[in-house]
N, C-alpha and C positions, 0 to 999 in steps of 0.2 A: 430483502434479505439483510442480514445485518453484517456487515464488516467490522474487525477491531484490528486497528494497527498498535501494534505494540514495540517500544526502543527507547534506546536513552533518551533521546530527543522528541518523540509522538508515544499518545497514552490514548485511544479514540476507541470510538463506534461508531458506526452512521448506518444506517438505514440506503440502499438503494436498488434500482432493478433487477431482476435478473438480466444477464446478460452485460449487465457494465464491463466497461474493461478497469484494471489497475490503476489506468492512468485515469481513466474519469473518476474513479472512487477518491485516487490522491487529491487531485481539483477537488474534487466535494468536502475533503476532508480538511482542504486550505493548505494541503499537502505541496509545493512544490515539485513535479516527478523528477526535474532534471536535477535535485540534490540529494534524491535516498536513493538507494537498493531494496528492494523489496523481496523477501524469501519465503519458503513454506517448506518446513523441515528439512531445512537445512541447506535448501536449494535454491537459489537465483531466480526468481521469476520474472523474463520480460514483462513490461507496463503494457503492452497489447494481450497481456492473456486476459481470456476473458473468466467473470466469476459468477457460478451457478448456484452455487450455497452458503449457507455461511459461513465463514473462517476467519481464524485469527492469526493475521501475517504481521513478520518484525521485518521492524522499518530501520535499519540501518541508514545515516545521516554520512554521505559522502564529500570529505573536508578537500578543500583543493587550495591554493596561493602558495605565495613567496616569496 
């Protein structure tokens, strides 16, 4: 199935199993998981959910220091 993360900082698609979780897709994607949020219409989706079709999620970049 094909993934597209979308955001200021990620512009992607990848290709992978059914059944991946967020967080393996971000890994595949060279994605970091412990620096973005990841959403789907507008809602917050934990990195354990898993993905059965295709979809196009924004990858919001989560800035932290001091």
């Amino acid at each position: 199935m094909q993934i597209t993360f979308h955001g200021r900082d990620h512009n992607c698609t990848i290709e992978v199993d059914d059944g991946s979780s967020i967080r393996q897709t971000l890994e595949a994607a060279g994605i970091l998981p412990s620096t973005v949020v990841v959403s789907f219409e507008d809602r917050i989706l934990p990195h354990s959910t898993i993905l059965n079709a295709d979809v196009k999620l924004l990858v919001t970049t989560v800035s932290s220091g001091g």
